[in-house]
N, C-alpha and C positions, 0 to 999 in steps of 0.2 A: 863784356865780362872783364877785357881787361882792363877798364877804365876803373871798375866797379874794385876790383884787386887790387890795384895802385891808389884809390881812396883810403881803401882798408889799409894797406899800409902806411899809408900817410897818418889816419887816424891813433895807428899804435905807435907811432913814434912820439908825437905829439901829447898825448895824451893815454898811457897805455888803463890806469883802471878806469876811464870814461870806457875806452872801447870793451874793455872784458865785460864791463857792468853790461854793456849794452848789446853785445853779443850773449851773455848768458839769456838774458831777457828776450831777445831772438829764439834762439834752442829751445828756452822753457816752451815759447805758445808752440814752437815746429812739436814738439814729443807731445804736449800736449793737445793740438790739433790730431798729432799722430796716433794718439791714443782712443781721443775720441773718435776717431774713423772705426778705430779698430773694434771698440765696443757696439756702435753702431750695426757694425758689421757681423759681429756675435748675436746682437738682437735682432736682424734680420733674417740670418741660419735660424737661429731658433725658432722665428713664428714662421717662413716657411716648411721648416722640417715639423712642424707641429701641425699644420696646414693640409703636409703632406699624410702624415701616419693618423689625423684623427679617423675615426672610422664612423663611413657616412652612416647617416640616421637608418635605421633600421624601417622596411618597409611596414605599414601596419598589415596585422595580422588578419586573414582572412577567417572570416565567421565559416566552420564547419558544420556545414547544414546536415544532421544528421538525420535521416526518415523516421519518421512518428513509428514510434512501437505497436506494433499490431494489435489491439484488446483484441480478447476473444471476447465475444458475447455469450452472456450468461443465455442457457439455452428458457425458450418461453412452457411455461404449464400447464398442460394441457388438458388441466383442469382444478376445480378448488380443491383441498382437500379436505372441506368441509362438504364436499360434495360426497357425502357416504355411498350413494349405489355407485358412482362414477367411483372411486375409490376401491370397490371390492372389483367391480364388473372391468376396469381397465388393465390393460395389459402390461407385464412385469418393466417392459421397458419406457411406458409413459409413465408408471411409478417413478422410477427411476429418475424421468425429467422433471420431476414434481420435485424431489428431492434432492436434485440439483440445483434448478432453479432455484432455490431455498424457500422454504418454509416459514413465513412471517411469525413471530414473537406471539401478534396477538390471535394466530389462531390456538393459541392452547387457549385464551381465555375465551374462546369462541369454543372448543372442546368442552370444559367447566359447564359454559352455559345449556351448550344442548347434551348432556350427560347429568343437568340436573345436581351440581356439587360444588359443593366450594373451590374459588379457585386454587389456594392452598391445597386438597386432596389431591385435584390432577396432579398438579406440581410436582408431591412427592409421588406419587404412583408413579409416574414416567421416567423419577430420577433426577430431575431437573431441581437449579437452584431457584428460588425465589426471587431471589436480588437482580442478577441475570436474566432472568424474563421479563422483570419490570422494567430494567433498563434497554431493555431492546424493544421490547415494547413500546418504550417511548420516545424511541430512535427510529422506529417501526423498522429495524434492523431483522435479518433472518436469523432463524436458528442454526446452530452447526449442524453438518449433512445428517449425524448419528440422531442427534436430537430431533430434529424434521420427521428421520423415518420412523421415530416411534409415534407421534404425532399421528400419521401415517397411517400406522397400525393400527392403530387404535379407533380411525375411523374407517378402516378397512372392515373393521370385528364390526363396526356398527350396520356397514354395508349387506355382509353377512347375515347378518338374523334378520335384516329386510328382506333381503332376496329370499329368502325362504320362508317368510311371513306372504309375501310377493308371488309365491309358487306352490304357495297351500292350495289356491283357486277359490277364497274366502271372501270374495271383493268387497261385504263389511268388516271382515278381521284386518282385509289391509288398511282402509278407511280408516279405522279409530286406532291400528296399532303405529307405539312409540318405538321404535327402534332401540334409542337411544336408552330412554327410560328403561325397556326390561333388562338389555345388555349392562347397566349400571346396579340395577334389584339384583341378577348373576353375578356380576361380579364381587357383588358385598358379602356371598353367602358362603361358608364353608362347601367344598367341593369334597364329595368321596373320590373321585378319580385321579385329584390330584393330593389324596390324604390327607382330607380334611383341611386343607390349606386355602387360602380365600385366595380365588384367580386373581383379583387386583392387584397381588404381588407378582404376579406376571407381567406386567404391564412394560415394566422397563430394559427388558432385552427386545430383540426380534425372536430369538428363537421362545421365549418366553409367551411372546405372542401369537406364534407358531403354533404353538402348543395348545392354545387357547381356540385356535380358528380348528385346530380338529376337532377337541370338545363339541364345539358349538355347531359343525359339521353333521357330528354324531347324531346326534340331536334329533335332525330330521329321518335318521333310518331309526330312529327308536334306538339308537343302541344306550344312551343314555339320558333319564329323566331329568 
């Protein structure tokens, strides 16, 4: 060092802007060097402290298996309800199942046909749309529960005048007799018991057809012709 010292002063006596040139030029690259450390050093804090604070990936999310929804199953029928003595002769709560289970579309057109009538007249006797029955019909889609039991009814009335065609003890009157047929002749005719009003307009409530299965009731004690 002190060799180095007594250079340096040798050099500024001799020559003093050679040495300042040349000591500036020194100092520049020292601040310079010193600067660059110091940046270096700033980008280092930074991608460590970036390193540090990223926040690790997120784990994937787990699939929440949630338990299949219970169907309830549509209960089964426990019988057609084109089946008219099964209709009259079964009990209110396998009705019931019949009319739950839903009532297919096309048996109203299966009603029409063994009632002898257009399928249009069923149609509007029961209340029912037209358009609505065709298209479920040809969805073979059921009828609403209301709609089903007039359905229902109606081959229930048919059941009715069997069984007591059934229990006259006629075994050719039950042979050749139409059920369907005379219950349809009845219904088209003006009725005195119900003021002269044709039952057919009964058709489309339950209690309407309520009303009708006492008539037809009657009937066999003679009460009315």
């Amino acid at each position: 060092h002190i060799v180095c010292d007594a250079a340096m002063i040798f050099l500024l006596r001799q020559n003093p802007p050679f040495f300042h040139r040349e000591l500036g030029f020194i100092w520049g690259r020292i601040v310079s060097q010193t600067n660059l450390e110091r940046i270096m050093t700033r980008r280092e804090l930074r991608v460590t402290s970036s390193r540090l604070t990223k926040p690790a990936p997120a784990a994937p999310a787990k699939a929440i298996r949630t338990p299949h929804a219970a169907t309830s199953k549509m209960p089964k029928a426990p019988f057609d309800v084109l089946d008219f003595r099964k209709a009259y002769h079964s009990s209110s709560s396998d009705r019931i199942l019949v009319i739950k289970a839903g009532v297919s579309a096309k048996k109203v057109y299966g009603l029409a046909s063994a009632l002898n009538v257009p399928q249009d007249v069923i149609i509007k006797r029961l209340g029912l749309s037209k358009s609505t029955i065709s298209r479920k019909a040809q969805a073979n889609d059921a009828l609403a529960a209301d709609q089903g039991e007039r359905v229902l009814g109606v081959a229930k009335l048919i059941g009715l005048v069997q069984t007591i065609v059934d229990e006259s003890g006629d075994p050719d009157a039950v042979k050749d007799f139409d059920a369907a047929a005379w219950l349809e002749e009845w219904l088209s005719q003006p009725n005195p018991a119900l003021g002269g009003v044709l039952p057919s307009t009964y058709l489309d409530t339950h209690e309407g057809q309520e009303i009708l299965g006492t008539l037809i009731a009657q009937m066999q004690s003679g009460a009315y012709a």
